[in-house]
Every structure is written in structure tokens, then in C-alpha cells.
TORMI-222776 format. One line per field, with one value per residue (C-alpha): residue number from 1; residue in three letters; x, y, z. Coordinates in nm, 4 decimals. Layout:
residues N
i = (NUM,...)
aa = (ALA,...)
xx = (X,...)
yy = (Y,...)
zz = (Z,...)
END
This chain:
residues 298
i = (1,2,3,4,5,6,7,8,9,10,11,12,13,14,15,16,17,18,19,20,21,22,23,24,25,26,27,28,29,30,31,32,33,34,35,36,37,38,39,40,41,42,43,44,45,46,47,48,49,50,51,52,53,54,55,56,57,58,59,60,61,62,63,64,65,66,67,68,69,70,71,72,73,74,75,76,77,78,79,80,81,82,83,84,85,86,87,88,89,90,91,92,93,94,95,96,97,98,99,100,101,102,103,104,105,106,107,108,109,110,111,112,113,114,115,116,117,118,119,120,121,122,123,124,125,126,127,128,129,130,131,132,133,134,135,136,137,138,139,140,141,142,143,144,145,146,147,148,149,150,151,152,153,154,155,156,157,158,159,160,161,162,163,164,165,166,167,168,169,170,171,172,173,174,175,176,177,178,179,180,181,182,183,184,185,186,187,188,189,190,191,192,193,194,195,196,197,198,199,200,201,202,203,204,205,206,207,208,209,210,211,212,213,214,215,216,217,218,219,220,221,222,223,224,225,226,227,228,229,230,231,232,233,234,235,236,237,238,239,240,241,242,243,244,245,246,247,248,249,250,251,252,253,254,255,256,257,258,259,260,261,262,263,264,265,266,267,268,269,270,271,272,273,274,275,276,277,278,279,280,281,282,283,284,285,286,287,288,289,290,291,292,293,294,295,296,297,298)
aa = (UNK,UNK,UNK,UNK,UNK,UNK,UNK,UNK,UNK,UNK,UNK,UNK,UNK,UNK,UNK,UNK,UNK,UNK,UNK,UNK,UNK,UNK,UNK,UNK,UNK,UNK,UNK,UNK,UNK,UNK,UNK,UNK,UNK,UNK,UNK,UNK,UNK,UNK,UNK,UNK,UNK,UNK,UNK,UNK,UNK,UNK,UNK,UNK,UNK,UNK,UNK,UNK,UNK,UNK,UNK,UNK,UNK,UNK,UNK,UNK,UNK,UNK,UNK,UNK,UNK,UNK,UNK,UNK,UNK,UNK,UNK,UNK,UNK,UNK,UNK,UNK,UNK,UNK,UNK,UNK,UNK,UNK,UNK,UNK,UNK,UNK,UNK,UNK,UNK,UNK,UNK,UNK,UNK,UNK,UNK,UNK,UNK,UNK,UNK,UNK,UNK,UNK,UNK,UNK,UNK,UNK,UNK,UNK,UNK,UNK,UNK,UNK,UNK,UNK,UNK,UNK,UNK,UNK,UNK,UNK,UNK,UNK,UNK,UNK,UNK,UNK,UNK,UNK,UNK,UNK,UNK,UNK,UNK,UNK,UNK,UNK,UNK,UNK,UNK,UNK,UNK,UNK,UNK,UNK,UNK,UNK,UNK,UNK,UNK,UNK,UNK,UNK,UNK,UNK,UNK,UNK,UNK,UNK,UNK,UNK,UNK,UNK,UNK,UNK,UNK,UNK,UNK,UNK,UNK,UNK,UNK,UNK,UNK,UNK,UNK,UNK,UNK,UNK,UNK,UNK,UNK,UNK,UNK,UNK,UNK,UNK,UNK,UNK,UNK,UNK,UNK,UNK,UNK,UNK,UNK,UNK,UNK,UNK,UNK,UNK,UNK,UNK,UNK,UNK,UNK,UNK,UNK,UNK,UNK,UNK,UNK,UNK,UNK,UNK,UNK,UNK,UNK,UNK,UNK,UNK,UNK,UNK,UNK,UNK,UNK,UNK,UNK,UNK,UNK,UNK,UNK,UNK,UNK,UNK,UNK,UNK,UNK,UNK,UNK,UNK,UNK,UNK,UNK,UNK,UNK,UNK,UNK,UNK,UNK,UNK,UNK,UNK,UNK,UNK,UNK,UNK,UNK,UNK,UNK,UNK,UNK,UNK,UNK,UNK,UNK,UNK,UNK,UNK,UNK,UNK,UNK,UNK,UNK,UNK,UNK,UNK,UNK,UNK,UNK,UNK,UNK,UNK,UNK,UNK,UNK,UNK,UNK,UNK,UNK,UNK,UNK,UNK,UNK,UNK,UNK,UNK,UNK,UNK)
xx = (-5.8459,-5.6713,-5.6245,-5.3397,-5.4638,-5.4182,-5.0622,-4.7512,-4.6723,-4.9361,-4.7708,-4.8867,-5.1278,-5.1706,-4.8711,-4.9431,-4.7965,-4.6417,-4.5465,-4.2325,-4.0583,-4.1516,-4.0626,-3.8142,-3.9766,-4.2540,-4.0269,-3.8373,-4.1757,-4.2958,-3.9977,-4.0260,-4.3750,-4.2523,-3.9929,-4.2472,-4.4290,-4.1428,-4.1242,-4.4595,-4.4254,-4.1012,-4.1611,-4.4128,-4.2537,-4.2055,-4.5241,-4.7564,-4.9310,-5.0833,-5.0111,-5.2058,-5.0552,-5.0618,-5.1376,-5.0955,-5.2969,-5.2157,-5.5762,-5.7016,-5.9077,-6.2253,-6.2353,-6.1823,-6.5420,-6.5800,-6.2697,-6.2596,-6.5788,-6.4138,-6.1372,-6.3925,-6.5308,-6.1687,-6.0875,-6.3950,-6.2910,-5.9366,-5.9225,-5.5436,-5.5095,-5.5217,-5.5310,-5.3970,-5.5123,-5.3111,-5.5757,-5.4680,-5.4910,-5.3641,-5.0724,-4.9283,-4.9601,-4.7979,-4.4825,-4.4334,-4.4442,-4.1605,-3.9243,-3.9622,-4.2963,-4.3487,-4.6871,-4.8655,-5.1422,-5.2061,-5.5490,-5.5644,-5.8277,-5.7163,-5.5058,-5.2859,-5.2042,-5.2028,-4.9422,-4.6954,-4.6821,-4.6398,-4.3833,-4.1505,-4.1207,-4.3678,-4.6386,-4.7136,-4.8508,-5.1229,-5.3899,-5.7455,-6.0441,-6.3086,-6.5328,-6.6477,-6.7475,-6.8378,-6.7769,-7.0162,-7.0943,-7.1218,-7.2630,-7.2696,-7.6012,-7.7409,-7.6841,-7.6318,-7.4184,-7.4408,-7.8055,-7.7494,-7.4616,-7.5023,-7.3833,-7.0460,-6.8852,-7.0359,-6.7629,-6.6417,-6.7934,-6.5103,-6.4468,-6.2457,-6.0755,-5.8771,-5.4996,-5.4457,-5.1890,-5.4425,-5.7422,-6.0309,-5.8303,-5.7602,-6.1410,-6.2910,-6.1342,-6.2685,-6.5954,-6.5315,-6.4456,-6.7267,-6.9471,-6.8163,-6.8632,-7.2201,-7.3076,-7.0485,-7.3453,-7.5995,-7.4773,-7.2916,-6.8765,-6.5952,-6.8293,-6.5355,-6.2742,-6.4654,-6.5029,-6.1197,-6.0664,-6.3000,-6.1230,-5.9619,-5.7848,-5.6514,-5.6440,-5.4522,-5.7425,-6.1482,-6.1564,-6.0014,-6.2284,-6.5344,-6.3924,-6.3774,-6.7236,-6.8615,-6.6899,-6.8756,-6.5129,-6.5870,-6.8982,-6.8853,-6.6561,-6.6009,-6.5666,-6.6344,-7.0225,-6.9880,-6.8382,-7.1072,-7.4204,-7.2607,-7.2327,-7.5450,-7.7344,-7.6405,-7.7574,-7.4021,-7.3786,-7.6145,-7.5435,-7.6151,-7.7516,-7.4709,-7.6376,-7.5596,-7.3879,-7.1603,-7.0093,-6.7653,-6.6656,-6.3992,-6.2019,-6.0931,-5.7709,-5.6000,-5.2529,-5.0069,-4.6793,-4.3758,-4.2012,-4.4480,-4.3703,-4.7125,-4.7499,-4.9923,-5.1857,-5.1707,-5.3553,-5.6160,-5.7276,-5.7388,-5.9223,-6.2141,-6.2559,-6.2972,-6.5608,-6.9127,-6.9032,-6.6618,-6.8526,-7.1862,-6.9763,-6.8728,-7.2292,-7.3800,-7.0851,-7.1907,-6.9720,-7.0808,-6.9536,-6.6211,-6.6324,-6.3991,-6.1888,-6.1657,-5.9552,-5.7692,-5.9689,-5.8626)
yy = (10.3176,10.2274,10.4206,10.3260,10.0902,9.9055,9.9454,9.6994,10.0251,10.2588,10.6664,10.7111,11.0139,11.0690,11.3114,11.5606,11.9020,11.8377,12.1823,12.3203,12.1362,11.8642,11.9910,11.7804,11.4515,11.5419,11.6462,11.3787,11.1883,11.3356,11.2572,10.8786,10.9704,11.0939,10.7746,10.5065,10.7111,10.6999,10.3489,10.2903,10.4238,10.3313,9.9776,10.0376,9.9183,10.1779,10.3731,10.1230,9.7834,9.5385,9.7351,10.0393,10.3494,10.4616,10.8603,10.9364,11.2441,11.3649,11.4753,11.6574,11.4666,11.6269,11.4683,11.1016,11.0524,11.2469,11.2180,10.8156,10.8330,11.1034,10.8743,10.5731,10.7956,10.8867,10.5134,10.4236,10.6491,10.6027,10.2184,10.2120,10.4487,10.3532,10.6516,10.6001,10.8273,10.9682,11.1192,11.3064,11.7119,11.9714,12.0568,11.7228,11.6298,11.9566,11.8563,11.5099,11.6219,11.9315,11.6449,11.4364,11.1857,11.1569,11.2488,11.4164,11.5947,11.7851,11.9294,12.1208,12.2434,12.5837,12.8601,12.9214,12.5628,12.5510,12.9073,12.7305,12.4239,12.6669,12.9079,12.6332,12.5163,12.1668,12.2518,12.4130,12.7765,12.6981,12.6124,12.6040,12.6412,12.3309,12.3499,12.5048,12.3913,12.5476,12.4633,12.2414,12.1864,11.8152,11.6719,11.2776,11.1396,11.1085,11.5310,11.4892,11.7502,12.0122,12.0653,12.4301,12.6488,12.8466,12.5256,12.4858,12.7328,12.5824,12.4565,12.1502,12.0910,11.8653,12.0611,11.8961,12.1210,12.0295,12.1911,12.5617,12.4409,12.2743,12.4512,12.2884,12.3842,12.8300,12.7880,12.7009,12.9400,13.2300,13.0674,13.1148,13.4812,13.5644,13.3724,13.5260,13.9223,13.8233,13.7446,13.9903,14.2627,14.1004,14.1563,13.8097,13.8622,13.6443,13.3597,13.2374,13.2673,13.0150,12.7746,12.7866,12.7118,12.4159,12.2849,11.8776,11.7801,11.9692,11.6831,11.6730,11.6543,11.6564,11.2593,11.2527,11.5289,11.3332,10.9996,11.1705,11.2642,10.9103,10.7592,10.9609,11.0768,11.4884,11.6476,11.8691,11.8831,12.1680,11.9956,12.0584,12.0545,11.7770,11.5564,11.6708,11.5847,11.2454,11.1138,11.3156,11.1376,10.7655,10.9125,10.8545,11.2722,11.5442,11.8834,12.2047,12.4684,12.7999,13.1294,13.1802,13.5246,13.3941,13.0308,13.0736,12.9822,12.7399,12.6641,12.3724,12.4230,12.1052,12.1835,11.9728,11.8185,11.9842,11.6541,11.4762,11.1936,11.1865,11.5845,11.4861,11.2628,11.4750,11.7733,11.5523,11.4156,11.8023,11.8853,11.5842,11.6751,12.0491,11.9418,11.9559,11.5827,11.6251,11.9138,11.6670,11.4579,11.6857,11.8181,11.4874,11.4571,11.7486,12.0055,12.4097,12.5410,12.6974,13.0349,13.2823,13.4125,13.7728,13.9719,13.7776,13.4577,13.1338)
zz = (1.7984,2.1153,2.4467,2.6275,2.8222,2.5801,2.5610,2.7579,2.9836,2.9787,3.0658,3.4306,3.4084,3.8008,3.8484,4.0934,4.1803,4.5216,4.7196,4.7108,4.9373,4.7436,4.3987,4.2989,4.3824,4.1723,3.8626,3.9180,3.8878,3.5957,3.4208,3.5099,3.3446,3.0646,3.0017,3.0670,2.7513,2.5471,2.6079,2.5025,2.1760,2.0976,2.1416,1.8690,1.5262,1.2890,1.4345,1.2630,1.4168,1.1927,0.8502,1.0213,1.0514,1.4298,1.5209,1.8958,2.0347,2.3361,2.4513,2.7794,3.0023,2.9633,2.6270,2.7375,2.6229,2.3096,2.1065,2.1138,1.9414,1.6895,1.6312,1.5707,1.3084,1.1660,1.1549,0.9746,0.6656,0.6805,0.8309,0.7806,1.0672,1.3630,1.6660,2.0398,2.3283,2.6013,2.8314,3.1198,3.2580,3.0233,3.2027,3.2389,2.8505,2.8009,3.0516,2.9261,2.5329,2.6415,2.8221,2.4475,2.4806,2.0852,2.0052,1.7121,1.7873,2.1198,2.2613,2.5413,2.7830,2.7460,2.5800,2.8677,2.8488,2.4347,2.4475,2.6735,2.4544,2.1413,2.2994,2.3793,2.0775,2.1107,1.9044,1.5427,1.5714,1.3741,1.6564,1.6505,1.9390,1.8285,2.1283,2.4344,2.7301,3.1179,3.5182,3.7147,4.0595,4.1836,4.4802,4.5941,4.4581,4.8305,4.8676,5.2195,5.2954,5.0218,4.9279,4.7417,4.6629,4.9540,5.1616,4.9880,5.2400,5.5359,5.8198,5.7348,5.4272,5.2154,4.8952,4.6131,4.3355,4.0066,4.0725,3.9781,3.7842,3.5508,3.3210,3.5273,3.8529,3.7463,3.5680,3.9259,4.0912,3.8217,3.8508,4.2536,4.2168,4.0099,4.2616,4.5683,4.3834,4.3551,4.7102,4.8192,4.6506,4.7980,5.1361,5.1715,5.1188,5.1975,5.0088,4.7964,5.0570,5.3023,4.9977,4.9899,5.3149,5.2598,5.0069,5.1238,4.8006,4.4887,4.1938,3.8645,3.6282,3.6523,3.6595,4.0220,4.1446,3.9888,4.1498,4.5083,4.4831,4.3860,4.6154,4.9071,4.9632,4.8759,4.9396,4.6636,4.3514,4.0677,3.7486,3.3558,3.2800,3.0297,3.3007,3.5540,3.2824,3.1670,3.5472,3.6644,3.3905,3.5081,3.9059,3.9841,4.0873,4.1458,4.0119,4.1734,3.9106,3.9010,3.7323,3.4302,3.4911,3.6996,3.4884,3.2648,2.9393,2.8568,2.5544,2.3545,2.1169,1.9231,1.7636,1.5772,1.7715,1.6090,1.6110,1.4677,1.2076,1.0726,0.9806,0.6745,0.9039,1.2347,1.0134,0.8530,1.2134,1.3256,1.0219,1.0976,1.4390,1.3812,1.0810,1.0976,1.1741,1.4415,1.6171,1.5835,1.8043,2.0393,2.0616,2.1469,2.4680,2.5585,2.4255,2.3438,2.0043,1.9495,2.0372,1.9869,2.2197,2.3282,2.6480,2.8858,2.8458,2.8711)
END
């Protein structure tokens, strides 16, 4: 298993959504993005390195941790396989696989994310949701600023989001809406809308908002709860506890890349990680179980 550092060019995964006066620069970016990809696996010989067979998975970034031990577990019972990683948010992936970055297996961080990949045409139908996961609140290990939730609308506090235009970025702000509704009943509105105005930096994927917050340069961040208990766990972060009532659930979905070269292969990988032995993983990083999806969710 590689990730793609490993690779002569790795794809740069730190596109951001510039405003609109900025628009074209950042398409313009992404599709330099999506090229330097295409480079990268093109310059791979007949999709194989070594007489192993090479299956590239496009994979959120929330899953940077779990799915490299999936693939290590893939590799050991099919060791003529050998699995690269593109990491990076949702949205991005999903851009760089629509301009033509060949890939074979896609997984999202959400089904808003997963729809627009199948709708235009980039990925099989056939999805599945493998695991589930929830928002966090982080603080900078020292908690100097932000000591409880109640502080994260406090003037001048430095708030750090993932974009809207990402699953971790529209999941924060439903986990903000359902946070301001409570306080707004207990006597204490416009909660959410003075976390807004708080807010510093929007990032492309939960990885930058975690980095801002280690590096003392955020006093709070909203990321995935899996990110939060992995960092909170080596005292790099503290996390503030959010009520239950007011999280929400996230969901998971992996799909086959229309385009894909290795179909047989791309489905086999999607069937392992949505096994028992693949949900053991994701258990063990963290993850909830796949749930099913009802309504309007994500």
C-alpha cells in the first residue's frame, strides 16, 4: 500500500474555494490539480509496479487513518495488489475525478458529495454507506481561550471551520443550527450567528482545521469526532463535550469509478472494507456503524 507521498508528483490536495471574484483562479487551480494527478498515474506502467497490480482509491480525508490499515489488510490476502491513496476533502476528490484523474474506487464523506459524483456520470450507482461517524469540538491542549461551548461565541474568539463546500464544512454548520435552537429555548438566541462571525479561516478538509488548532493558530475548531479522539488521545487537542441531541450523524459511502480499469478488483476492495473485518477496522479508528439513511440527511 502506498499513499501518494510516495509517488514522483504527488496530486496537490490543498485546493481551496476562493470567492467569486476569485473563481477562476481557483478552477484554474484545481485543474493544474487534477493534471499533476494524471501525471502521477500515468507515469505508472501499465497500472502495475513490481508485478503488483495497483488500485487507486480516491478516499476522503477523514479516513487517512483507517483505510491504510484496511488496505494493509487487503494486501495481506491478495499480496499482488498493491492500493494507492489519494486523501483529500470530499469535494475536491469529486472535482479532480469529473475533469479525468483515473481512479477506481471513490469514498466520500457524504451523500451529497457521493450523488454529485454519480449524477455526472463518475461513479457506478451501486454505492454503499460503511460507516458513521459525528462532529467534534476542539480546543488547543492549553484551553486558554475556549474553556466550554458557551465561550465559542465570545468576541474575538478565532473560530476555524471546514468549507461549506465540503461534508465536514455543511455538517458544522447543522451541528451549529441545532446548537444555536437549543440555547435560543433556553433564553440564549443568536448563539450560532456570533460563532459565525467568529469564524477566521474556512479550510478544505478536517486536517487543516485540526492543524490550525495545534498550532495555537485557532482557538477552537469543528472537526469529525474520530479526528478529535485520535489527536485528543496523544494531548495534542482537548475536546469540548456537545449533547448528544444536538451532534449529528454523518455518513460514509464508497462507490466504484466508472472508468475504472480494475472493475473486478475495485468491487472486491469495496466488498473487504464493508466486511465484518473491514468494519472491525473502522471501529478501532473510531468509526460508528453504518446506519441507514433516512429524510434529507447527508
Amino acid at each position: 500500500m502506498r499513499n501518494w507521498d510516495q509517488l514522483k508528483t504527488p496530486p496537490d490536495s490543498s485546493t481551496r474555494i476562493a470567492s467569486a471574484p476569485c473563481r477562476t483562479r481557483s478552477l484554474l487551480f484545481l485543474f493544474l490539480a487534477t493534471v499533476v494527478t494524471l501525471a502521477a498515474l500515468t507515469g505508472c506502467t501499465s497500472r502495475s509496479a513490481a508485478g503488483r497490480t495497483e488500485l487507486v482509491v480516491y478516499a476522503a480525508s477523514s479516513l487517512t487513518d483507517a483505510f491504510p490499515a484496511i488496505a494493509d489488510a487487503f494486501e495481506d490476502e491478495h499480496p499482488e495488489v498493491r492500493i494507492i491513496f489519494n486523501f483529500s476533502g470530499s469535494a475536491t476528490l469529486r472535482s479532480q475525478l469529473e475533469f479525468g484523474a483515473p481512479a477506481d474506487v471513490y469514498a466520500a464523506a457524504d451523500s451529497i458529495q457521493m450523488r454529485l459524483a454519480v449524477d455526472a456520470g463518475v461513479v457506478d450507482s451501486t454505492v454503499k454507506v460503511f460507516a458513521s461517524n459525528s462532529m467534534a469540538i476542539v480546543v488547543p491542549a492549553n484551553g486558554a481561550v475556549v474553556k466550554s461551548l458557551v465561550d465559542i461565541g465570545n468576541p474575538g474568539v478565532k473560530v476555524v471551520l471546514a468549507s461549506d463546500q465540503v461534508p465536514a464544512g455543511a455538517y458544522t454548520l447543522e451541528l451549529l443550527a441545532k446548537m444555536g435552537t437549543a440555547r435560543a429555548v433556553g433564553g440564549e438566541p443568536g448563539f450560532q450567528s456570533s460563532v459565525l462571525s467568529n469564524v477566521v479561516s474556512r479550510e478544505m478538509n478536517v486536517r487543516e482545521v485540526l492543524a490550525k488548532v495545534v498550532l495555537g493558530e485557532a482557538d477552537v475548531g469543528f472537526v469529525y469526532a474520530t479526528d478529535a479522539t485520535r489527536l485528543a488521545n496523544g494531548n495534542r487537542v482537548g475536546v469540548l463535550a456537545v449533547p448528544v441531541a444536538q451532534n449529528v450523524t454523518t455518513h460514509l459511502l464508497v462507490g466504484m469509478v466508472n472508468d475504472s480499469d480494475q472493475r473486478d478488483l475495485a468491487a472486491m476492495f469495496i466488498e473487504f472494507a464493508t466486511s465484518a473485518e473491514g468494519t472491525t477496522i473502522l471501529t478501532q479508528a473510531g468509526f460508528g456503524p453504518a446506519v441507514p439513511m433516512g429524510g434529507p440527511s447527508r
